[in-house]
Structures are given as C-alpha cells and as structure tokens.
N, C-alpha and C positions, 0 to 999 in steps of 0.2 A: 603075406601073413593072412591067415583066412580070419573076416568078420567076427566070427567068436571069439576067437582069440585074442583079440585089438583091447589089449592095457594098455592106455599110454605111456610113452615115454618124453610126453612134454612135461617139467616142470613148471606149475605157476607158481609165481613168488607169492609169499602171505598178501602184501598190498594188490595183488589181482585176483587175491580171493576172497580178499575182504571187499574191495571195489563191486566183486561179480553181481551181477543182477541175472533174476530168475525171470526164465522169458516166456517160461509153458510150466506146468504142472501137471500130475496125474493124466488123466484122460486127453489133455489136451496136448497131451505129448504124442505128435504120429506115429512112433515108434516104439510107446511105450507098451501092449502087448507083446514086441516081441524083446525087450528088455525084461518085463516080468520071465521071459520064456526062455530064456540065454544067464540070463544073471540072476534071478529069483528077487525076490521082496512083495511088497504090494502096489498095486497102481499106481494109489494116492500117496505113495511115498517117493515117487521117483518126481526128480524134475530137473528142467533143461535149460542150462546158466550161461553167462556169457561174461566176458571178460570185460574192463575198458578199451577201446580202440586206441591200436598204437598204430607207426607210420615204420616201414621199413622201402626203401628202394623208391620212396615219395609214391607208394600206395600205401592204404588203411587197411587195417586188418584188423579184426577180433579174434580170440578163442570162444568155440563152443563147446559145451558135455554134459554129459549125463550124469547126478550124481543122485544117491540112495542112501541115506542115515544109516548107520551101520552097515552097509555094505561096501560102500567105496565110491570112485569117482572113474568114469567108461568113457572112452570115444572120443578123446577131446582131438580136435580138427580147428585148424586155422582157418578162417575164412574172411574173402576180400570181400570190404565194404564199399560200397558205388558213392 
C-alpha cells in the first residue's frame, strides 16, 4: 500500500490513548513537513505519541503515530523496544 495512503488499521483501546504520551511536537517532528504536505493542518498542530509498552512473544513493544486535532490520527506502526 503506498505511503500516502497508510490509514491505519491498528485499533488502540481508550486506555492506550489515554495512557499515550507525546514524544515530539511541531517542528520537532522529522517528518512533520512532509505530514503538513500529504495530510494538511499546521506544524505546530501535528504531533508524535506513543503508546504504553506492552510484551507479546516475551519482547516489548510500543505503538507510535501521528495525530492532528481535527484531522485524525496517521501512521501508527508497532515498534520493538531494546
């Protein structure tokens, strides 16, 4: 599925979006020009959150993504934590 097109289809339950902590903001988001440039909004509105660590197969994982106040929530990816 090409890049642009990547809505997720991961579910997070309310208690891992209420848990999520914001781990970049605006500018500080590396990708975030080209999130203004694919999904529109402002900069300083976009930012990059992270779920709590859970354990599956006895490794740690997170969810990360991108979400935007009135726009929605992009790109969310699972990723192993060390």
């Amino acid at each position: 599925m090409p890049r642009e097109n990547l809505r997720t289809e991961i579910h997070l339950s309310r208690a891992a979006l209420a848990s999520a902590r914001v781990i970049a903001k605006g500018n500080r988001i590396r990708d975030v020009r080209r999130l203004v440039s694919q999904y529109g909004g402002k900069v300083s509105r976009w930012v990059k959150k992270s779920s709590a660590q859970f354990e599956v197969g006895g490794k740690r994982f997170e969810y990360h993504w991108y979400e935007h106040h009135g726009i929605g929530r992009f790109e969310t990816k699972k990723v192993e934590v060390n």
